[in-house]
C-alpha positions in Angstrom: 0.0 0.0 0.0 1.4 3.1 -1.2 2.1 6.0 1.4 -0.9 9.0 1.5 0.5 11.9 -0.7 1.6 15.0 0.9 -1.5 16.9 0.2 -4.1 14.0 1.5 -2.0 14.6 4.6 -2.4 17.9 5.0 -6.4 18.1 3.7 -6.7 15.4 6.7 -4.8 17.7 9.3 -7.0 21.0 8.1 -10.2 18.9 8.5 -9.1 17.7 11.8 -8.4 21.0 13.0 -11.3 22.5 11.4 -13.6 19.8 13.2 -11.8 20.5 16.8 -12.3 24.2 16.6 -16.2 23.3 15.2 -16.9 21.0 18.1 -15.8 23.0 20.5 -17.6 26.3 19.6 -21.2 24.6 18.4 -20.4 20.8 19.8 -21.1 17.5 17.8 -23.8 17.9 16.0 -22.4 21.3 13.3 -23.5 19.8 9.9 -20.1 18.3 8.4 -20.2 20.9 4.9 -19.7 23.5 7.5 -16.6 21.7 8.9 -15.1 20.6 5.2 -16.0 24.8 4.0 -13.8 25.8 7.5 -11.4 23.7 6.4 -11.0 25.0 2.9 -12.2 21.7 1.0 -14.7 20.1 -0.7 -17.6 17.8 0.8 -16.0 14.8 -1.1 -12.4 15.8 0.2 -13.5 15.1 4.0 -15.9 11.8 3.2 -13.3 10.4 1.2 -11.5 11.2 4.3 -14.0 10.5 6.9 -16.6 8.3 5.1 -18.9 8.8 9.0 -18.7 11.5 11.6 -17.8 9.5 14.1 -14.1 8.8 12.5 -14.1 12.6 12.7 -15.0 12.4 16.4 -12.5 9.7 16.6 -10.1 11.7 15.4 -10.8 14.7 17.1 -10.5 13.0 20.1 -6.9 11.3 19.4 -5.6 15.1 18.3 -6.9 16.3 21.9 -5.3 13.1 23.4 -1.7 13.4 21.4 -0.5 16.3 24.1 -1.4 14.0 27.1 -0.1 10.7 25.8 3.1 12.3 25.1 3.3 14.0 28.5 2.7 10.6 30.2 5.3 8.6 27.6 7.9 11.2 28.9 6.8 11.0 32.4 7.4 7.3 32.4 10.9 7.4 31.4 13.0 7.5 34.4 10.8 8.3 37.6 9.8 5.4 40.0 7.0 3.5 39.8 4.7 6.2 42.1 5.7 8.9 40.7 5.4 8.0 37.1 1.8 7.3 37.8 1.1 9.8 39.5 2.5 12.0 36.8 0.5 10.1 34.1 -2.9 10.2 36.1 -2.0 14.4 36.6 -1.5 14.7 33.1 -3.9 12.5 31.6 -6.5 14.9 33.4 -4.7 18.2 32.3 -6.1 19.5 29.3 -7.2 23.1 29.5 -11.0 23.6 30.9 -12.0 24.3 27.2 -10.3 21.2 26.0 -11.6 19.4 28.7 -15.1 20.3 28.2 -14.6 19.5 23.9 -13.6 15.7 25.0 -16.1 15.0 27.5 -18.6 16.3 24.7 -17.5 14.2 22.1 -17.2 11.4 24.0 -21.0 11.4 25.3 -21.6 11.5 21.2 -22.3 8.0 21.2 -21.7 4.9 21.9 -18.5 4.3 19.3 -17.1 7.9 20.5 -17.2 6.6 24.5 -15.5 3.5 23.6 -12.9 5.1 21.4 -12.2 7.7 24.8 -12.3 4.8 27.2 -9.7 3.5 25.1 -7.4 6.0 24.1 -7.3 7.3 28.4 -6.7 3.6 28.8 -3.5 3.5 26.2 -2.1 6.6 28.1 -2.4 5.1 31.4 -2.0 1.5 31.3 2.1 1.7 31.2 1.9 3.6 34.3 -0.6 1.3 36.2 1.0 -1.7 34.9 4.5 -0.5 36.4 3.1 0.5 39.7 1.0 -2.9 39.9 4.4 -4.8 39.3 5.8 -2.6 42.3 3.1 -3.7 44.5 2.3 0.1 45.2 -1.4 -0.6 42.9 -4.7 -1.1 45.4 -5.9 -4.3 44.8 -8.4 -5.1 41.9 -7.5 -2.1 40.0 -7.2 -2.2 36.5 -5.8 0.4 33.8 -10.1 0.2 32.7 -10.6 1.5 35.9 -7.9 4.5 36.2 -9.3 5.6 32.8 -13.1 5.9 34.1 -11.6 7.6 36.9 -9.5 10.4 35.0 -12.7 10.7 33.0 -14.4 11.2 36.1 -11.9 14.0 36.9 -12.5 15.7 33.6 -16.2 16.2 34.7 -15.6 18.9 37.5 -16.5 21.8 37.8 -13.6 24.0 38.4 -9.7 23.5 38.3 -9.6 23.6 42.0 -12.5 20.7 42.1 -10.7 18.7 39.5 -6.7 19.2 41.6 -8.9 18.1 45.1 -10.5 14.8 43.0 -7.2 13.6 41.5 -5.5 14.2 45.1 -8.2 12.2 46.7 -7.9 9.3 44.3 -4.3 9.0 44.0 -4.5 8.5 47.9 -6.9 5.9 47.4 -5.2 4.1 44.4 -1.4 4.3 45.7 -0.6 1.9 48.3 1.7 2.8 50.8 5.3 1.8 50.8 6.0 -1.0 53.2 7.7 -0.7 56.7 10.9 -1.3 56.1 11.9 -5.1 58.1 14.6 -4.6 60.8 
């Protein structure tokens, strides 16, 4: 299969971008002619592109996700096992309040755009929560599932301050303390 040409690239980017700015100002139901005429292109250019709106979604939500994910792959580089995760379960719930409120919106879309969230917080998280399980600093019973329903949780408060006082409160409650060290 023969790589996309330069130009399919960039018509995918523009729509993309066009559809993130779109969804956030007048959410996911803006008619897609409106998104392919603020990206510059023809109707055809974005369904030969995005043949349903919810690969658009789907893709909107992976370019809101890109900054988080490569936060957490750099956060997971050298730190220990707590503070790795705890660095990926900050990050994975700091996106700016307007970014914030564009993923939690596109995500209630539907059933495939929830799935496709669930999944991608799951990718970004799952390195982290697999390390700190092999440390034997994880509570019990928790899985990288449930660390991604609980940074989507987070990404449902109300203020900054709200969100900072609900990732404090479940770190304490997912992070095991260390062990007493055995004379």
């Amino acid at each position: 299969m023969r790589a996309p040409r330069r130009d399919q690239l960039r018509n995918r980017q523009r729509l993309v971008t066009a559809a993130r700015e779109a969804f956030t100002e007048q959410g996911p139901d803006i008619a897609l002619d409106e998104i392919a005429r603020r990206a510059g292109v023809g109707t055809t250019t974005l369904y030969r592109h995005f043949p349903e709106k919810e690969g658009l979604i789907e893709a909107v939500l992976d370019d809101l996700a890109a900054a988080v994910k490569d936060n957490a792959d750099r956060a997971m580089e050298g730190a220990d096992p707590v503070s790795a995760f705890r660095a990926v379960f900050t990050q994975s719930c700091d996106m700016s309040e307007r970014e914030t409120a564009t993923f939690a919106q596109l995500a209630g879309a539907g059933e495939r755009a929830d799935h496709h969230a669930q999944r991608l917080i799951t990718s970004v998280v799952g390195p982290a929560t697999d390390r700190l399980r092999t440390a034997g600093r994880l509570r019990a019973g928790i899985t990288a599932e449930d660390i991604a329903s609980f940074v989507r949780m987070t990404l449902t408060a109300d203020s900054d301050d709200a969100r900072a006082k609900a990732i404090h409160v479940m770190l304490d409650g997912l992070v095991t303390p260390e062990p007493a060290a055995v004379p």
